[in-house]
N, CA, C and O atoms as a GROMACS GRO file, in nm:
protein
  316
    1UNK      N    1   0.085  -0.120   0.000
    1UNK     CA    2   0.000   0.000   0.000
    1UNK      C    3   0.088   0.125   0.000
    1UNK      O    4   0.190   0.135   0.068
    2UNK      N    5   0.034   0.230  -0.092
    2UNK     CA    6   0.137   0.362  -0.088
    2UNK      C    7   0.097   0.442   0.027
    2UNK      O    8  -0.009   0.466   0.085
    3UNK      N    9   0.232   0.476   0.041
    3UNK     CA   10   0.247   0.635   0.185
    3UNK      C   11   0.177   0.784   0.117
    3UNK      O   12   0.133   0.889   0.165
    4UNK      N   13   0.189   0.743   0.017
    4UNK     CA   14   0.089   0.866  -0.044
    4UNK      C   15  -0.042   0.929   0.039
    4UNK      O   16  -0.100   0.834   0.092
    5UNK      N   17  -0.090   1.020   0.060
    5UNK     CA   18  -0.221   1.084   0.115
    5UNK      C   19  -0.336   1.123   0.023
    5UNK      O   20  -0.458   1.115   0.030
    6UNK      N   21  -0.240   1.172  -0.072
    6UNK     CA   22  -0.283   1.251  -0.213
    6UNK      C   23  -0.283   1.206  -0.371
    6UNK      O   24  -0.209   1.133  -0.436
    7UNK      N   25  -0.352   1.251  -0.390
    7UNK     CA   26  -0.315   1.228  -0.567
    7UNK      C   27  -0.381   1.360  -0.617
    7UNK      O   28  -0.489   1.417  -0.602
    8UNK      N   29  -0.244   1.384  -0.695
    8UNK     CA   30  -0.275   1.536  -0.782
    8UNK      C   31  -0.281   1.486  -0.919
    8UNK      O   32  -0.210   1.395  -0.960
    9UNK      N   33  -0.367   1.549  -0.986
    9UNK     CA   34  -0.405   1.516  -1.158
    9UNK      C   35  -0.391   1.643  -1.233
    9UNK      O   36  -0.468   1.738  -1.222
   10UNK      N   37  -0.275   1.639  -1.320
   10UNK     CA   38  -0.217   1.746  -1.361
   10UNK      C   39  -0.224   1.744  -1.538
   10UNK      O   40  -0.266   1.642  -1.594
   11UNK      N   41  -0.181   1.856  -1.616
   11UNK     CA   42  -0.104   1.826  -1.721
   11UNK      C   43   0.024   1.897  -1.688
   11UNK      O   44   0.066   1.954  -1.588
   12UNK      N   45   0.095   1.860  -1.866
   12UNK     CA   46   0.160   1.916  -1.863
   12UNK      C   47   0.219   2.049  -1.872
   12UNK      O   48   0.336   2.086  -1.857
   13UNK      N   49   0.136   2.098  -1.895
   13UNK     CA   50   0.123   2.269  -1.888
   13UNK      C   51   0.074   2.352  -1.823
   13UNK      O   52   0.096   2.473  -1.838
   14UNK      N   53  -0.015   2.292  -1.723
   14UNK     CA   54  -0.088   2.345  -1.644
   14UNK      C   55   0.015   2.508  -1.508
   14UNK      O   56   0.102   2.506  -1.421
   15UNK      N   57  -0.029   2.562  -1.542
   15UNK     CA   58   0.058   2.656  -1.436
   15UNK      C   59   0.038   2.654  -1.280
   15UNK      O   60   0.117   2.702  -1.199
   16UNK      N   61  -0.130   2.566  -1.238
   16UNK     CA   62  -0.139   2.584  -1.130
   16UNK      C   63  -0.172   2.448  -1.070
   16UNK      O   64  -0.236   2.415  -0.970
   17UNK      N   65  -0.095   2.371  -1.176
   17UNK     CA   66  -0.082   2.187  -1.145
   17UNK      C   67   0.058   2.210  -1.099
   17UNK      O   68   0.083   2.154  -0.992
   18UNK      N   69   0.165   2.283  -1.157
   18UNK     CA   70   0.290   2.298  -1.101
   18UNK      C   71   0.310   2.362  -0.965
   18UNK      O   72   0.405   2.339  -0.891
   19UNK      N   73   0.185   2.466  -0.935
   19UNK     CA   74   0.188   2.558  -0.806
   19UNK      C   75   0.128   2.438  -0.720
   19UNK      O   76   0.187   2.458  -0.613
   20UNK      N   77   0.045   2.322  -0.700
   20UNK     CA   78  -0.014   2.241  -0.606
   20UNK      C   79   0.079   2.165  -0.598
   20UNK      O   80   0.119   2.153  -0.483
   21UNK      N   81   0.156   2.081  -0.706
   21UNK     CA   82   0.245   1.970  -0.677
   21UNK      C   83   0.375   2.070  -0.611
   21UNK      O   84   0.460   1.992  -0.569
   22UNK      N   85   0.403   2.164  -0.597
   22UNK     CA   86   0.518   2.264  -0.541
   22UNK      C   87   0.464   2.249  -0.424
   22UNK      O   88   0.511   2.172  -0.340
   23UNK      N   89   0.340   2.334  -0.403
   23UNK     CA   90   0.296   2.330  -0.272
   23UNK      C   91   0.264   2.213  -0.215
   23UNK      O   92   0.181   2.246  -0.130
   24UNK      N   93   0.278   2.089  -0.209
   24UNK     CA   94   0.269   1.973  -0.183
   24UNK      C   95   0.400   1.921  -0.159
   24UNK      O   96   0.411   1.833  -0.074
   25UNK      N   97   0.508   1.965  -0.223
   25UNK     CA   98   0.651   1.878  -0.219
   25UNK      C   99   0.693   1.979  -0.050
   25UNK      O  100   0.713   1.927   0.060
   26UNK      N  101   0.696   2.152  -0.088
   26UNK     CA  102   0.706   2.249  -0.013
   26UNK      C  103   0.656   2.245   0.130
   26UNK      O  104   0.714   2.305   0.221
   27UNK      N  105   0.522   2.156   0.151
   27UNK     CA  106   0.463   2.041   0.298
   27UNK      C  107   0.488   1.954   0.327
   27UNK      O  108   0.420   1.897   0.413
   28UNK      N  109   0.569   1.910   0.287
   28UNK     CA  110   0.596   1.745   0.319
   28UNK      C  111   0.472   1.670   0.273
   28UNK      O  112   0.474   1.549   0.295
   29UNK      N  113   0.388   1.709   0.227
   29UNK     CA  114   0.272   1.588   0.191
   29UNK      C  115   0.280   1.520   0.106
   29UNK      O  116   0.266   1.535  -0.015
   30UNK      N  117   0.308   1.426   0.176
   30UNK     CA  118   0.322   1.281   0.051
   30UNK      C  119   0.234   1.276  -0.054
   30UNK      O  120   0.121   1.254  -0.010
   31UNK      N  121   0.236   1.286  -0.174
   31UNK     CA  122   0.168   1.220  -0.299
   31UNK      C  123   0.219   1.154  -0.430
   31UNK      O  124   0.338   1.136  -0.457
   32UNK      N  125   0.119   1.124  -0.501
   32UNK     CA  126   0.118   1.074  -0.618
   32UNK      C  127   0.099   1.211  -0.736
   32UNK      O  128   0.034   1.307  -0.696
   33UNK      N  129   0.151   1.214  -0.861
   33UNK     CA  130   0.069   1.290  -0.950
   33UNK      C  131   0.085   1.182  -1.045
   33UNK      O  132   0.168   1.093  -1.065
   34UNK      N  133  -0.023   1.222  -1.096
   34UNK     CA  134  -0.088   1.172  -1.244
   34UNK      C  135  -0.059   1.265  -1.349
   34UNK      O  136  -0.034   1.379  -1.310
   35UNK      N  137  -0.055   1.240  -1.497
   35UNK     CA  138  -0.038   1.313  -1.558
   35UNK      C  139  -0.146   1.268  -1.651
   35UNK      O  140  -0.138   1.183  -1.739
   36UNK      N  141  -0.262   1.349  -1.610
   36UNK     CA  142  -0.375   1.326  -1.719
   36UNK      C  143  -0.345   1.369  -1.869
   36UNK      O  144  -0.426   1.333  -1.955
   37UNK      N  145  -0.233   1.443  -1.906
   37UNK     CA  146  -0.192   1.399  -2.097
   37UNK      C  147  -0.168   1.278  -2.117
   37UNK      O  148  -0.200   1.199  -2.205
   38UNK      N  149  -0.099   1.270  -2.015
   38UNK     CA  150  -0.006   1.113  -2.088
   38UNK      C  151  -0.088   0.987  -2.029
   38UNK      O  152  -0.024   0.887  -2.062
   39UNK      N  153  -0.182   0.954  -1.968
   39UNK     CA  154  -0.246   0.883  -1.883
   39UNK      C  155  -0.378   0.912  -1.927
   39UNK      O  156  -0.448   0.963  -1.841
   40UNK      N  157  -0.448   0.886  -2.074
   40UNK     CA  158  -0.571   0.915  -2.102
   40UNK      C  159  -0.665   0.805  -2.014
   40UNK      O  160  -0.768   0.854  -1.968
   41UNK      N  161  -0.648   0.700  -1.994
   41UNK     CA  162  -0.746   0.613  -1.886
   41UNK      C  163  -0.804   0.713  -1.764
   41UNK      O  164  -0.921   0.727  -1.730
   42UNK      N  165  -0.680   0.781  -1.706
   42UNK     CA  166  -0.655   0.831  -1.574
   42UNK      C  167  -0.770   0.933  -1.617
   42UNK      O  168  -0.862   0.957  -1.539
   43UNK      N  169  -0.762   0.997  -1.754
   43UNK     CA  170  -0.804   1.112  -1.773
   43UNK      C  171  -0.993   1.050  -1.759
   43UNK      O  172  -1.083   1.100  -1.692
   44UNK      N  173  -0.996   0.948  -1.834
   44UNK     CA  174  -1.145   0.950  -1.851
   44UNK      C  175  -1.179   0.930  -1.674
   44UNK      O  176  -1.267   1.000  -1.624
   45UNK      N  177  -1.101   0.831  -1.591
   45UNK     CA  178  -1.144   0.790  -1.459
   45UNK      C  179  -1.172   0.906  -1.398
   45UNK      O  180  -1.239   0.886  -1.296
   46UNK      N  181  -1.140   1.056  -1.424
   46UNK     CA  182  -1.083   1.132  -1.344
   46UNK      C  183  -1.243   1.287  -1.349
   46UNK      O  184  -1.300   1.365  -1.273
   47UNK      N  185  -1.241   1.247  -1.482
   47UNK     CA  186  -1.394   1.319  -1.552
   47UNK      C  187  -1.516   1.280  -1.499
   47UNK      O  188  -1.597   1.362  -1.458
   48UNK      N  189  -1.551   1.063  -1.495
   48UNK     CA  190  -1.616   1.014  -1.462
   48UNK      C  191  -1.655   1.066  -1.296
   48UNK      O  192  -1.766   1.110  -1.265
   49UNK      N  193  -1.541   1.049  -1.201
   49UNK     CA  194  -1.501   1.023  -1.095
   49UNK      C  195  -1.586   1.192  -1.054
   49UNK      O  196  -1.700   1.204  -1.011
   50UNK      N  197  -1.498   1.293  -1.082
   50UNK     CA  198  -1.532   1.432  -1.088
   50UNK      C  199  -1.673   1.517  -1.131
   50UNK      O  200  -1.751   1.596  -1.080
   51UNK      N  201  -1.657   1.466  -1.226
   51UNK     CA  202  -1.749   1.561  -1.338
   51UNK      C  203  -1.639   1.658  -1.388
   51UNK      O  204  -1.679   1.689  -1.500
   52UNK      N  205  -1.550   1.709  -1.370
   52UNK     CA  206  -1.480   1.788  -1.439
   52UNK      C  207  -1.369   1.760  -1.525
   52UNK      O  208  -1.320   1.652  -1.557
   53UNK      N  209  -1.346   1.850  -1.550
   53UNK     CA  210  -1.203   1.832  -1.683
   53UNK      C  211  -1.120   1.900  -1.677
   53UNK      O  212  -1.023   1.858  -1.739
   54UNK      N  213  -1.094   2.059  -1.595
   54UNK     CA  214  -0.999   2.066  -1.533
   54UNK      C  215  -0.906   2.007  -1.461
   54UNK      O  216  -0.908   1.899  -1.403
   55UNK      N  217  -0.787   2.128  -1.474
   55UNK     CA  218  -0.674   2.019  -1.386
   55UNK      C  219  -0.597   2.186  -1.279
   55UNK      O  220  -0.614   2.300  -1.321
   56UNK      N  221  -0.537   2.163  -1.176
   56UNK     CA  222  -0.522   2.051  -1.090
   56UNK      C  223  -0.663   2.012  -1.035
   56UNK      O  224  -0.759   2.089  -1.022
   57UNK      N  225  -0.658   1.845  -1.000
   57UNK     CA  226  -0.758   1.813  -0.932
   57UNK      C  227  -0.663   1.747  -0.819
   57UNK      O  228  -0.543   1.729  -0.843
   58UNK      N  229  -0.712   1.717  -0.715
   58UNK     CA  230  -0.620   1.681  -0.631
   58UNK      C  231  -0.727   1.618  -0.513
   58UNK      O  232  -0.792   1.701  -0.450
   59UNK      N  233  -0.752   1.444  -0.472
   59UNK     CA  234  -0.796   1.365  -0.411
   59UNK      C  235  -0.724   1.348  -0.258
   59UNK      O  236  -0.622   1.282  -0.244
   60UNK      N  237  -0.782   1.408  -0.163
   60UNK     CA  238  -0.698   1.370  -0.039
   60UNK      C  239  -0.828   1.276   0.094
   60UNK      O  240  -0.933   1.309   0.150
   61UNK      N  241  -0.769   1.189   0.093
   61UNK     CA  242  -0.862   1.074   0.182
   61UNK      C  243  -0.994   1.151   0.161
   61UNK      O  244  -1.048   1.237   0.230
   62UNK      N  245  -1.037   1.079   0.017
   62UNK     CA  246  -1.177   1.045  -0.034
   62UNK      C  247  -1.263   1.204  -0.089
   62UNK      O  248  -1.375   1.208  -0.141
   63UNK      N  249  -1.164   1.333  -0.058
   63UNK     CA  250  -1.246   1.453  -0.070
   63UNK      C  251  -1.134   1.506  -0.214
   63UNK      O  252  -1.016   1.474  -0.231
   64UNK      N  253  -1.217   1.590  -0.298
   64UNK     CA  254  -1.199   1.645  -0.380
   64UNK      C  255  -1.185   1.789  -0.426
   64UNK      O  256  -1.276   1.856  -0.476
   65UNK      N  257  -1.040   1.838  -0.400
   65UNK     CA  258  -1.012   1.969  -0.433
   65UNK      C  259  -0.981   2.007  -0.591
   65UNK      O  260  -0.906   1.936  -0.657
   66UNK      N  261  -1.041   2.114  -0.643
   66UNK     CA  262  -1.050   2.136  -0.754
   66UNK      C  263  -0.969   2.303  -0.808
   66UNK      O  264  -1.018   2.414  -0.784
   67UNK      N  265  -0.861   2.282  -0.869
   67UNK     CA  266  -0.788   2.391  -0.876
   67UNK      C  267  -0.712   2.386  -0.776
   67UNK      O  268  -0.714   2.291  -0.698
   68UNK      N  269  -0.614   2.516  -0.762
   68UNK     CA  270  -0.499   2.560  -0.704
   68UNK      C  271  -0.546   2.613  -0.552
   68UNK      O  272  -0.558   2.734  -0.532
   69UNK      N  273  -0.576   2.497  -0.427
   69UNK     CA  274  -0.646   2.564  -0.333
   69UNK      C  275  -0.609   2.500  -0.195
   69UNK      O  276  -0.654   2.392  -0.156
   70UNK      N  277  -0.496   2.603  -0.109
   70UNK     CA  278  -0.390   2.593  -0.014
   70UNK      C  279  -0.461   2.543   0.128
   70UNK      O  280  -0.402   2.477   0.213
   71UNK      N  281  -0.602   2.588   0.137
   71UNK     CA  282  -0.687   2.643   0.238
   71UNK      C  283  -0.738   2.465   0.235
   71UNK      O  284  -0.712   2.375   0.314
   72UNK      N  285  -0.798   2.465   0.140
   72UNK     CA  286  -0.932   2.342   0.122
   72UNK      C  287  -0.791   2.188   0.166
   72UNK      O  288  -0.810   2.091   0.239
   73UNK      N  289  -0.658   2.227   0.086
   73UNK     CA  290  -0.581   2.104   0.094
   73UNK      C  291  -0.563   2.077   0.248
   73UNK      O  292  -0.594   1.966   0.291
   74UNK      N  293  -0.512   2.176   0.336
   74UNK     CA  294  -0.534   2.134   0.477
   74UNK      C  295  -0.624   2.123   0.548
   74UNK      O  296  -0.607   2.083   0.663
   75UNK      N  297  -0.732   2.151   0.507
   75UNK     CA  298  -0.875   2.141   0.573
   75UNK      C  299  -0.891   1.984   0.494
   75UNK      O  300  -0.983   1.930   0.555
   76UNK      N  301  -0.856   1.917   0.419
   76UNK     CA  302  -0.855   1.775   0.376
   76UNK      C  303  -0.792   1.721   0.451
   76UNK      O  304  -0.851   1.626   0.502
   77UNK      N  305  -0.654   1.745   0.498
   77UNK     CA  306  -0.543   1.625   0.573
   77UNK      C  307  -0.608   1.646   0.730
   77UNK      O  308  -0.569   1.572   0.820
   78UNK      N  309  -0.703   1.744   0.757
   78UNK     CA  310  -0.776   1.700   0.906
   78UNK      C  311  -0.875   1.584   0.934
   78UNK      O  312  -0.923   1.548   1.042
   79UNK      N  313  -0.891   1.542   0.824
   79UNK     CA  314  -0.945   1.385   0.770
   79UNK      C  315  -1.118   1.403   0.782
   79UNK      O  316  -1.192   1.309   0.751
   0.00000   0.00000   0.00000
């Protein structure tokens, strides 16, 4: 089982998929990223899963933050 907490779903261009996975390395919070370009499965699971198609999306024990959002990510790791 992974030590991960998180999973961030990014592309590759995204400017504020690079500001969450920063701010994530920058906390010590363990995660995963996905790279929904290169990972089209991930991408459809991620639409289904969501409803959205933006990116960053970012899954922390079972809750769903959407976009670049510092506030909502630690109000997630309080479980």
């Amino acid at each position: 089982m992974s030590n991960n907490v998180a999973t961030v779903y990014v592309t590759s261009t995204c400017p504020f998929c690079t500001m969450m996975t920063n701010y994530m390395k920058e906390n010590n919070i363990p995660h995963e990223t996905v790279n929904v370009q290169l990972d089209r499965e991930a991408a459809v699971r991620l639409v289904q899963t969501t409803g959205q198609q933006g990116v960053p999306q970012t899954e922390i024990n079972g809750k769903w933050i959407i976009g670049f959002d510092p506030d909502a990510v630690q109000e997630a790791l309080k479980g």
